[in-house]
N, C-alpha and C positions, 0 to 999 in steps of 0.2 A: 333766222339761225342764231344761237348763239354767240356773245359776241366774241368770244374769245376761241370757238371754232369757224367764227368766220376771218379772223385774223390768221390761224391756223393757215386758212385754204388760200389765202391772200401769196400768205409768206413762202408755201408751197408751190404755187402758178406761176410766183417771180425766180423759181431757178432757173440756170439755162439746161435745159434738156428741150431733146427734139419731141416736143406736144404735139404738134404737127402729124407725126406715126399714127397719132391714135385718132386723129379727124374721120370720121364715118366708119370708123373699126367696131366691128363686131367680140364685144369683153365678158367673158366666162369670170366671174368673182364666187367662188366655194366659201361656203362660211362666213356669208359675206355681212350677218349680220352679229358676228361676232368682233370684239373691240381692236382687233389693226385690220383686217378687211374692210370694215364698216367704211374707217375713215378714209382710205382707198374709192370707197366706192363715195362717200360724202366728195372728195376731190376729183373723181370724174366726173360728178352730175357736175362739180362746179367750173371745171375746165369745159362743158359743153354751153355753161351760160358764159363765160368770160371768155374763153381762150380759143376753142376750136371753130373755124368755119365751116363743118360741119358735126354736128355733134357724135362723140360715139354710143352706141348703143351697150347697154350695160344690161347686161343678165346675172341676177343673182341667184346664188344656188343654197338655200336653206334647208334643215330640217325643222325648223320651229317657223311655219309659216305666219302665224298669227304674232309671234313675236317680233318676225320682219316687215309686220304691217305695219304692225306700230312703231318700229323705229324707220322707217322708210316712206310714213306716210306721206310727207309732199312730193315726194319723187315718184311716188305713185301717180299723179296728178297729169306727167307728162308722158311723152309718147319716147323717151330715150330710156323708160328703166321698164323693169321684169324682171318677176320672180318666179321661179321654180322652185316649187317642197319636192325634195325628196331627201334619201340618205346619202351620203355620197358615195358611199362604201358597195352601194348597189351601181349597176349600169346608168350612164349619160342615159336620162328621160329627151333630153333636147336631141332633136338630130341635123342640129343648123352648125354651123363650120365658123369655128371663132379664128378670129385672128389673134385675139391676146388669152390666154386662160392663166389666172391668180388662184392656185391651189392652198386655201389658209383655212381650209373646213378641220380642224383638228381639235380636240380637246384638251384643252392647256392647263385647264387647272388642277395644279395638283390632289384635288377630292376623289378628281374621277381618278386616279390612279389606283385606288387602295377598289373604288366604289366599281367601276366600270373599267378594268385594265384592257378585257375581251375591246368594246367599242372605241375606246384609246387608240389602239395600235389600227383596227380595223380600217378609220379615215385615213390614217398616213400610211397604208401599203396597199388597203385594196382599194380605196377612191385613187390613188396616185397610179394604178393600175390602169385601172378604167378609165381615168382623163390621160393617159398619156398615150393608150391606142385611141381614144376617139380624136387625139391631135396628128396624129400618122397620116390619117388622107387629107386633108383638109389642107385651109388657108393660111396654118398657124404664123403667126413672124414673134411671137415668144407667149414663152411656157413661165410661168414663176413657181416656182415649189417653197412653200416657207417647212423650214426647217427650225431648228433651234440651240441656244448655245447647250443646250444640255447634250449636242452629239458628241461634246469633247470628254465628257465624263471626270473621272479621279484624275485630274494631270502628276502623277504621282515625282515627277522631277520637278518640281515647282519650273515648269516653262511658261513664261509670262513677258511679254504679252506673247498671247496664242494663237498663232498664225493658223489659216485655214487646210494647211497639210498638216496639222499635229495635231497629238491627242491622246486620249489615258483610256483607262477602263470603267467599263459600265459592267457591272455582276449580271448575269442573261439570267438567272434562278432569282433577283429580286424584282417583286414585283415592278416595283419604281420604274423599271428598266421597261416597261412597255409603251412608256412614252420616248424616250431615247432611243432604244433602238429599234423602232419603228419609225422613227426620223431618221435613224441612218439608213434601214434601209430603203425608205423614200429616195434619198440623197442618190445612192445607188442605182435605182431604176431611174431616176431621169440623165444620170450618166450612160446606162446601159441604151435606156432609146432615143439619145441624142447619136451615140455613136452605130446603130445599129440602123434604125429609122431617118435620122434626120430630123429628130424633132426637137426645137431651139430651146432646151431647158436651163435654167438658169436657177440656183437654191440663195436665198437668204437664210440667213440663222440671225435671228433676231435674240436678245439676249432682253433684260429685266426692262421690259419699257413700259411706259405708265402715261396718264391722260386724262383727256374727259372721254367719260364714256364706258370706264372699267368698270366691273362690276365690282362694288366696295363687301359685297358676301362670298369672295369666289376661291378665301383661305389664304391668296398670296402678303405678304406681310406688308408690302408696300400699299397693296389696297387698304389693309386692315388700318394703315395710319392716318390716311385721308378718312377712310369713316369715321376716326375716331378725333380727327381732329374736327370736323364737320357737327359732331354731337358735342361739340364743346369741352372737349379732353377729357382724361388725361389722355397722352398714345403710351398705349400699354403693349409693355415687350411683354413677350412668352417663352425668350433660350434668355440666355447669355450675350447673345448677339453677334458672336464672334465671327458668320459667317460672312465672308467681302460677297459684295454684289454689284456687277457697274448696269447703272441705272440711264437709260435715256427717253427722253420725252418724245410721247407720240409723234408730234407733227415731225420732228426730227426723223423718225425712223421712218415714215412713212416717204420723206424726202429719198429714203437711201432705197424704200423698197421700187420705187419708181424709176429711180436709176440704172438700178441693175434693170430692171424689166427691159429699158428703152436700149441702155447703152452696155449691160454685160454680153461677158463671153459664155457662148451658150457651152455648158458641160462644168462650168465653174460654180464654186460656192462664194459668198460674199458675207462674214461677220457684220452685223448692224446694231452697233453698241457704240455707247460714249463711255471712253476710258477715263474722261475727264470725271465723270460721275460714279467712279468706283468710289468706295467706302464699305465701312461693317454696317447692318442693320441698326444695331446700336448707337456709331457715330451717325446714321441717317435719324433716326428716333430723336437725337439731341440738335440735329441738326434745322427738324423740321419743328420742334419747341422754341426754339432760338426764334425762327421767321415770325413763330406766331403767343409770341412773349408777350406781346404787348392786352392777348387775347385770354391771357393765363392760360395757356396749354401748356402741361409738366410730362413727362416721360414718367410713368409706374411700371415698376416691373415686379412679376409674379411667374410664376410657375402654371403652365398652360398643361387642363384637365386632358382628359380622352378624348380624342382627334379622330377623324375621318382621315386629316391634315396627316400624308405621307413625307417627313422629311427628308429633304436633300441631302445624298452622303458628301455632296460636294461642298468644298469650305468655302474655296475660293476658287476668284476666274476673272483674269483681264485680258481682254481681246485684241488683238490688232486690228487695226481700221486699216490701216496701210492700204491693201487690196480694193478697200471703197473709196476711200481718198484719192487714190490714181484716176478714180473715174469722174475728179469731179466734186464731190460728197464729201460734208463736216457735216459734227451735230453744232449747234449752236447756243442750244441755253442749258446754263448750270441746273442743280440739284435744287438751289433755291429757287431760281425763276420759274423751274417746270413744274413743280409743286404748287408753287405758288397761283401758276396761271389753273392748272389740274384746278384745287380747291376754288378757283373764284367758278370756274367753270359749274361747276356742281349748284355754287351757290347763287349763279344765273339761273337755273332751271326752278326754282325753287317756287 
């Protein structure tokens, strides 16, 4: 492994949350070979080698089989992992009775927003359909739904930091909007069969987080900088940069996403962002030239041609943690550190 994803999964297995729950539990992970499920699912095989007495069984649920082969191949190897291809958006193929299901099968980048808006929205209303009757009879003891900070949309009162009952407008006529409000109404149906069913769903909204493992082609701008810092610079802005974004490092989020799952209240939402790592793109841009000075990486800026790249009406958005922090849950490493370890990470695999 990695060493800096094994340190990850280290720093991960040393919180205190009840691990214990998931010993010989049957885990439903959607999307799981996509970049914060993945590591979800990298942190259960590793709690079945370190932590649990007995291991749980991890089922992953992909549409790009052969892609989850390849990122999953030593876990292939044992008898506590499995993959399922299909779409999610279609019916549960598996008809075994999970105890835990991590719904994070969505597509985030914003490409597919302009490219595929139709199969966007599809994973977050009609997969969240069909996983949340197939957890109605069953063994469930929790449901995770990832959502995202884009459900808060335009906070048009500058309300900052932005607690999990507030929120602005998202245009329902702009495309863009098919990734948001497709997340809300995700959000909404595991409220509706939490209170109807009885099934333990519980939402994160994860906000700008970043790692090893991100796909450095996938348009978001923070990826775009680790590529470009990787190739030996410059990191080349494409606006102005004036847009704030709080930024937090995978293993961090992944801490918070496990928290909620183990220890939230089912019918609630939980913000998963480091407030500490807000800034502009542009003070991120100077900020990650700065770490890697000594390497001559300079910040260029230019004007970005014709895009796929659907831009964010939103300018700014700081989160409250409050709600995750009651449970337990800090992020822990800066803007510098998590980049930092992000890029050496890349430059492990090489």
């Amino acid at each position: 492994m990695n060493a800096i994803v094994q340190e990850d999964m280290e720093a991960i297995a040393r919180i205190n949350l009840p691990w214990d729950n998931l010993a010989g539990a049957n885990v439903l992970v959607t999307g799981a070979a996509g970049f914060l499920p993945a590591y979800m699912v990298d942190t259960l095989l590793f709690l079945n080698c370190h932590i649990l007495e007995k291991p749980a069984h991890v089922v992953a649920l992909v549409r790009n089989g052969e892609r989850a082969r390849i990122r999953f191949q030593e876990a292939l190897l044992g008898d506590d992992f499995e993959i399922i291809e299909q779409d999610v958006s279609e019916p549960l193929q598996s008809k075994d009775s999970f105890d835990y299901v991590v719904h994070a099968a969505s597509q985030a980048s914003p490409v597919y927003y302009k490219t595929d808006p139709v199969g966007t929205l599809s994973a977050n209303v009609l997969g969240t359909y069909h996983l949340l009757n197939a957890s109605r009879h069953g063994t469930c003891r929790g449901f995770l739904y990832f959502s995202s900070g884009e459900v808060y949309g335009i906070v048009r009162d500058g309300t900052v930091p932005t607690a999990e009952n507030e929120g602005g407008y998202l245009d329902p006529t702009d495309v863009r909007s098919c990734y948001g409000e497709s997340k809300r109404m995700g959000e909404t149906m595991c409220v509706s069969w939490a209170q109807q069913y009885g099934v333990p769903a519980r939402i994160v909204r994860p906000f700008h987080t970043y790692g090893p493992g991100m796909r450095l082609d996938d348009g978001r701008v923070f990826a775009d900088f680790v590529r470009d810092i990787l190739k030996g610079g410059p990191i080349v802005l494409h606006s102005d940069g004036k847009a704030r974004r709080s930024f937090c490092y995978l293993a961090d989020a992944v801490a918070g996403f496990f928290t909620v799952l183990l220890c939230g209240q089912t019918g609630q939402a939980y913000n998963v962002a480091n407030p500490d790592g807000e800034c502009s793109i542009a003070e991120l841009a100077d900020r990650l030239a700065a770490v890697y000075a000594s390497e001559g990486i300079t910040v260029e800026r230019k004007v970005r041609g014709e895009s796929v790249y659907v831009p964010s009406p939103i300018v700014g958005t700081l989160p409250s943690i409050d709600k995750l922090k009651a449970l337990g849950w800090a992020p822990r490493l800066s803007i510098e550190d998590g980049f930092f370890r992000t890029v050496q990470s890349y430059r492990n695999t090489r």
